[in-house]
N, C-alpha and C positions, 0 to 999 in steps of 0.2 A: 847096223843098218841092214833091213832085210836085201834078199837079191831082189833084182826086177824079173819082173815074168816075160814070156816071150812077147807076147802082147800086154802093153799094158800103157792106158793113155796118164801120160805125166802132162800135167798144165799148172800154169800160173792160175791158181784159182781161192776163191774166198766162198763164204758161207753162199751169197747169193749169186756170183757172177764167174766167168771162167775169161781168160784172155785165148783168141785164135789170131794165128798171122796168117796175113792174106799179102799180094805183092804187086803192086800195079806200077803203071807210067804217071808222072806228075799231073797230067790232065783229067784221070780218074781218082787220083789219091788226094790232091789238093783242095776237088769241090768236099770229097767227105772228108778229110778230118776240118774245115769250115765249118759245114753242115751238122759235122758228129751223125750221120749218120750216110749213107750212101742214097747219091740222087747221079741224073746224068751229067756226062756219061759213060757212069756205072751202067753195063747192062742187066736186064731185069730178065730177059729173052734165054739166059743160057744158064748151064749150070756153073756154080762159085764153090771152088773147094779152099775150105779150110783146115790150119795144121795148127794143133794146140802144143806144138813143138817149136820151138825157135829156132834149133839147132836142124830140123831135118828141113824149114822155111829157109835157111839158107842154103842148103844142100839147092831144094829146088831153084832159087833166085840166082845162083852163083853170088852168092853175099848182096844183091844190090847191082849187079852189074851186067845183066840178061836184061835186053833188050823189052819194053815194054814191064819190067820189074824191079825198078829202078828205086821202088818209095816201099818201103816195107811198112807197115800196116800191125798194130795190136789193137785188133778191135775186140773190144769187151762186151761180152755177152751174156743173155743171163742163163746161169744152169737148167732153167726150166725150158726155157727153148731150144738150148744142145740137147740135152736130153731128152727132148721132145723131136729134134731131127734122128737122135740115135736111135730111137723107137720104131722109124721108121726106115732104119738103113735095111740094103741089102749089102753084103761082100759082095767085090766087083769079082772073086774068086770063082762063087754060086751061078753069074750070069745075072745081069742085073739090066737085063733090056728093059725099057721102062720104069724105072727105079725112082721112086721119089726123092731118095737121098741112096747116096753111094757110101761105101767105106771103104778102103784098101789100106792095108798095113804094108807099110816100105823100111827098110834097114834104118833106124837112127842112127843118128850121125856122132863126131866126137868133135869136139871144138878141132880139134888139127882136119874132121872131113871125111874120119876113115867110117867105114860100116862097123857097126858094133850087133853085134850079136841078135838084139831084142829089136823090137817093130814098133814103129808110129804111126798114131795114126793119121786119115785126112779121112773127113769127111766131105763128099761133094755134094752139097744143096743143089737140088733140079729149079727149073723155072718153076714150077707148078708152087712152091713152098718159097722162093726168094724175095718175095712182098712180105712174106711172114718175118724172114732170118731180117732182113733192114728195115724194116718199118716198128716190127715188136721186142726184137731179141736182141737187136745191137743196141748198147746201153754208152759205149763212147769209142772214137776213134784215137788213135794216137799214131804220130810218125814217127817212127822209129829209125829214122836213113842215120842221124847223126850215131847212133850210138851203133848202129851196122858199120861205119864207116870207120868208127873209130876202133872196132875189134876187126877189122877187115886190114886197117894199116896195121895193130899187133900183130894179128897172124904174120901179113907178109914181112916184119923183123924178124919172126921166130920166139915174141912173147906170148908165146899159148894158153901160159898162166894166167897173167895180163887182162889177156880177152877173155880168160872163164869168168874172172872175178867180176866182168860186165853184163854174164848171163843173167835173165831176166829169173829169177826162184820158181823153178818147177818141182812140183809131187805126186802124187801119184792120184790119180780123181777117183774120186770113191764111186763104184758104181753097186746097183743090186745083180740077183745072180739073173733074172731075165732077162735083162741088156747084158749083161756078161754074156750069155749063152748067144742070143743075137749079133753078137761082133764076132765071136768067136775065141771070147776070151777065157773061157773055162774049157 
């Protein structure tokens, strides 16, 4: 198995579409996975970051258990639209006032929580492009709380194993070397 690179985006992902978790309260999660796509109130007004990581989307959520992050979220999107917000990222590292879309790489995480060496990433969609990411690019919603729940009680027995064996198949997303260079991954 080759190593992983310092930066390098691992996603659940297929020919045409990629999975991002996102993490909301029942009021905003429940109209969309109904809807399969995001309406209110979802807000349209602010930026929405996305983590094509599951394991650093729990890092951020405290498993499901942060207040307002209760409903954990795999919304499937299609490559041409990620790819089309990564086009347009700046690193929040560079200064990114005004920024259409954001990117910042943060420590992944390890099923037990601890920082591991290498970086994931999140993208943050601005308002300016947010009509775009849920009206054209989310392709379906899914709730994910039970199966957070149910690695969230593993963990707290001490079966770590357990709860890996529940990780959602992430690899590594192929990108070109111009978005490579634009993230900051080469």
């Amino acid at each position: 198995m080759p190593a992983t690179r310092l930066r390098e985006i691992r996603a659940d992902h297929d020919r045409d579409t990629i999975v991002v978790y996102q993490a909301y309260s029942p009021a905003i999660a429940g109209p969309a996975v109904l809807a399969q796509k995001f309406v209110a109130p979802f807000s349209f007004n602010r930026m929405t970051w996305i983590k094509p990581s599951f394991l650093w989307m729990m890092e951020r959520c405290g498993w499901g258990q942060k207040p307002g992050q209760e409903v954990v979220l795999a919304v499937r999107m299609t490559r041409g639209g990620f790819e089309e917000a990564l086009g347009q990222a700046v690193l929040t590292e560079r200064g990114a006032t005004g920024a259409t879309v954001l990117v910042q790489w943060d420590p992944e995480r390890s099923i037990r929580g601890g920082k591991l060496a290498h970086r994931s990433i999140q993208v943050g969609i601005g308002r300016h492009l947010i009509r775009e990411f849920a009206d054209r690019w989310v392709v379906a919603i899914a709730d994910e709380s039970r199966r957070v729940a149910k690695m969230r009680d593993l963990r707290r027995v001490g079966d770590h194993e357990a709860a890996a064996r529940l990780l959602p198949p992430e690899k590594p997303y192929p990108l070109g070397a111009e978005l490579m260079a634009r993230l900051g991954m080469s």
